[in-house]
C-alpha positions as CSV (number, residue, x, y, z in Angstrom):
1,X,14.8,1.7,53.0
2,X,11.6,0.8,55.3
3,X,11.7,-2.8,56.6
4,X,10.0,-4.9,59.4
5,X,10.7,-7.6,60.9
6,X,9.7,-11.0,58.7
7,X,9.7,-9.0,55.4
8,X,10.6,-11.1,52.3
9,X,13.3,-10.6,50.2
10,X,11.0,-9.2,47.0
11,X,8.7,-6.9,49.4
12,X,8.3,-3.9,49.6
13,X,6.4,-1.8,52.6
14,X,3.8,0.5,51.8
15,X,3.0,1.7,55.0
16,X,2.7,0.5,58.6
17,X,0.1,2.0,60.7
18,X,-1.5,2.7,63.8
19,X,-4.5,2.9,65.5
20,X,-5.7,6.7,65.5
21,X,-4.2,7.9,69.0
22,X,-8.0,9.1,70.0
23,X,-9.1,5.9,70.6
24,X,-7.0,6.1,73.7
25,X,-8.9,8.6,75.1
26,X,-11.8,6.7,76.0
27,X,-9.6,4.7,78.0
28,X,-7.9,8.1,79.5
29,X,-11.6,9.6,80.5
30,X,-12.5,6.5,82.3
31,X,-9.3,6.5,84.1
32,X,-10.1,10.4,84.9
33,X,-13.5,9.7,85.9
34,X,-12.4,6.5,88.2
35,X,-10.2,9.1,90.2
36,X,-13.5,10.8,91.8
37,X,-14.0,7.3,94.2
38,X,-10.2,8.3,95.7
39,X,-11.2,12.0,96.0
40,X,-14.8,10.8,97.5
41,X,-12.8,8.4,99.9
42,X,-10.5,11.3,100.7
43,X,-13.0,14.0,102.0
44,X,-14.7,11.2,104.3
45,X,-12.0,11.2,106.9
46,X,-8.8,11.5,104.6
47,X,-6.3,8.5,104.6
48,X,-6.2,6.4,107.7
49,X,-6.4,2.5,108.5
50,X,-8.0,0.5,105.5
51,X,-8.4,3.9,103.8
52,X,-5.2,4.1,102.8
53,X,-4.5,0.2,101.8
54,X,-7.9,1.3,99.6
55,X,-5.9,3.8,98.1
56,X,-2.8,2.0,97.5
57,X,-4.6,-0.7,95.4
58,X,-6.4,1.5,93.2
59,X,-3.7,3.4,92.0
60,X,-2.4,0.3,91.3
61,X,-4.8,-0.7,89.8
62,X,-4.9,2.6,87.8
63,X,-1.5,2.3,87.1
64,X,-1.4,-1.3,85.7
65,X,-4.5,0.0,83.4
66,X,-3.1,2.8,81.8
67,X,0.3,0.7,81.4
68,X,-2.2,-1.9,79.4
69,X,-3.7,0.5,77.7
70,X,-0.1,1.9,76.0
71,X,1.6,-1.6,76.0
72,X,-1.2,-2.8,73.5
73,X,-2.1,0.7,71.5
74,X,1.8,0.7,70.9
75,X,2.1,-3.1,70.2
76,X,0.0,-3.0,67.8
77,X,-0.2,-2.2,63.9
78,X,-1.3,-3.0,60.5
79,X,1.5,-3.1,57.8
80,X,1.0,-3.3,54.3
81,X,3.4,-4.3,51.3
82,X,3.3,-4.8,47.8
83,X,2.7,-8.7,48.5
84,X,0.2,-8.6,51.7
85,X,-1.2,-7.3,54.7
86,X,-0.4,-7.9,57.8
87,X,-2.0,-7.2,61.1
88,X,-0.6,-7.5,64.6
89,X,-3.1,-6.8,67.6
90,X,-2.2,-7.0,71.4
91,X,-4.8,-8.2,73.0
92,X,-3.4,-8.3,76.4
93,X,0.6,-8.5,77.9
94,X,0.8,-12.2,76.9
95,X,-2.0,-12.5,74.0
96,X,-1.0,-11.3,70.8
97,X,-3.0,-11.9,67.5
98,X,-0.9,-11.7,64.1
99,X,-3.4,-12.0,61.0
100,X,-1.7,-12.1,57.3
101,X,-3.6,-12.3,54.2
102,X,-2.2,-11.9,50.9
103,X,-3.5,-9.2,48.2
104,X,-4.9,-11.5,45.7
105,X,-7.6,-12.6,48.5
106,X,-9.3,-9.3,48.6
107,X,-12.2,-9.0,47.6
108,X,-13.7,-5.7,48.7
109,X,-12.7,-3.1,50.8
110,X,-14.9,-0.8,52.9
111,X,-14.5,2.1,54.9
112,X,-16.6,2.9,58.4
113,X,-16.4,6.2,60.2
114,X,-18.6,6.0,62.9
115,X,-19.6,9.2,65.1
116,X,-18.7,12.6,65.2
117,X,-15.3,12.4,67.0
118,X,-14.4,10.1,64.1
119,X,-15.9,12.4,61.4
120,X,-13.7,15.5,63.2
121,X,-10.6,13.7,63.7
122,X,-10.8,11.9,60.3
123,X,-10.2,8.3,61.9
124,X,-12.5,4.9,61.1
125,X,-12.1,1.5,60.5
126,X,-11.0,-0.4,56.5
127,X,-13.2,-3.5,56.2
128,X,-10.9,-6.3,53.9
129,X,-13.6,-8.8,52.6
130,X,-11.5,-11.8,51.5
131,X,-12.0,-14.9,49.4
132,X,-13.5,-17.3,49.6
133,X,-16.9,-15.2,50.8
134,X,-17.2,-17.3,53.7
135,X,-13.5,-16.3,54.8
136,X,-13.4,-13.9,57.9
137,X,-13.1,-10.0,57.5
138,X,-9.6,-8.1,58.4
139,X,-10.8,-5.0,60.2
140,X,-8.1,-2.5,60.3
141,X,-9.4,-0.5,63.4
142,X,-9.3,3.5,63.9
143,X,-6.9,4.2,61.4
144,X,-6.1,8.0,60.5
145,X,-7.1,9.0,57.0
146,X,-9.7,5.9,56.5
147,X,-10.5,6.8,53.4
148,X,-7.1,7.6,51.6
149,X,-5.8,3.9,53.3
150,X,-9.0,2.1,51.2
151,X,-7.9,3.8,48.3
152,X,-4.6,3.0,49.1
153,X,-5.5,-0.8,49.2
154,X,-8.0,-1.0,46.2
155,X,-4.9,0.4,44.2
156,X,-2.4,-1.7,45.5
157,X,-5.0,-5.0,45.1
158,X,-5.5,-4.2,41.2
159,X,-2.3,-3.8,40.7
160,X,-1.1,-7.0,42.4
161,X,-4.0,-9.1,40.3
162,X,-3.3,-7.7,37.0
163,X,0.3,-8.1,37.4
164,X,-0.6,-11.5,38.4
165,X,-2.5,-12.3,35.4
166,X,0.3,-11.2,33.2
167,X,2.8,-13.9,34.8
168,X,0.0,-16.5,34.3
């Protein structure tokens, strides 16, 4: 049986996502690209005196990136139950954002896929409009399969409000 952490005793998961693993390649190619100032440093008279302290801090620096980068792409998630959605984002190592809204405030859902890499790797963001209108949105960012998630939602959101009308 699939459980999480904080998960009621009448709940059931639906799923628990991810972002789409692509979106960590933008932070891979600018990590890739930042490794040309080394190489440029390197050819102009290799690694000697404040050359090589240089060098020391930025891969440090590199390496303290690309261990943000995983830390908060595998920190965060979206889970969804039969109840309500909940969304956990790492912002940073200490900042950590946990959004819950329950089913019954949907309103709408919409789905964005933005750009060809999207389009190709079938990832894009599910836009949860809530009520009251002047509630914030839920965004569930880059998620695989954007489409098929909405649907996924809109089903679950019907089924919750009639089933809730039937108790009432």
């Amino acid at each position: 049986m699939k459980s999480f952490l904080g998960q009621r005793p009448d709940e059931h998961l639906i799923f628990n996502l991810r972002r789409h693993p692509a979106v960590l390649f933008r932070s891979f190619l600018g990590l890739v690209l930042s490794l040309a100032i080394p190489c440029f440093v390197l050819r102009s008279g290799g690694v000697v005196g404040w050359r090589g302290d240089f060098l020391l801090v930025f891969f440090l620096l590199f390496f303290l990136f690309l261990i943000r980068s995983l830390f908060t792409y595998f920190r965060s998630c979206y889970i969804l139950t039969d109840q309500r959605l909940i969304k956990i984002e790492q912002k940073d190592f200490f900042h950590q954002l946990l959004s819950e809204v329950a089913l019954d405030k949907v309103q709408e859902t919409t789905c964005e896929i933005k750009g060809p890499v999207a389009a190709l790797f079938d990832f894009g963001d599910v836009v949860l409009s809530l009520y009251p209108a002047n509630e914030k949105k839920i965004v569930l960012e880059a998620i695989e399969e954007p489409k098929k998630v909405q649907q996924q939602i809109n089903n679950l959101v019907n089924d919750f409000n009639k089933q809730k009308s039937r108790l009432s």
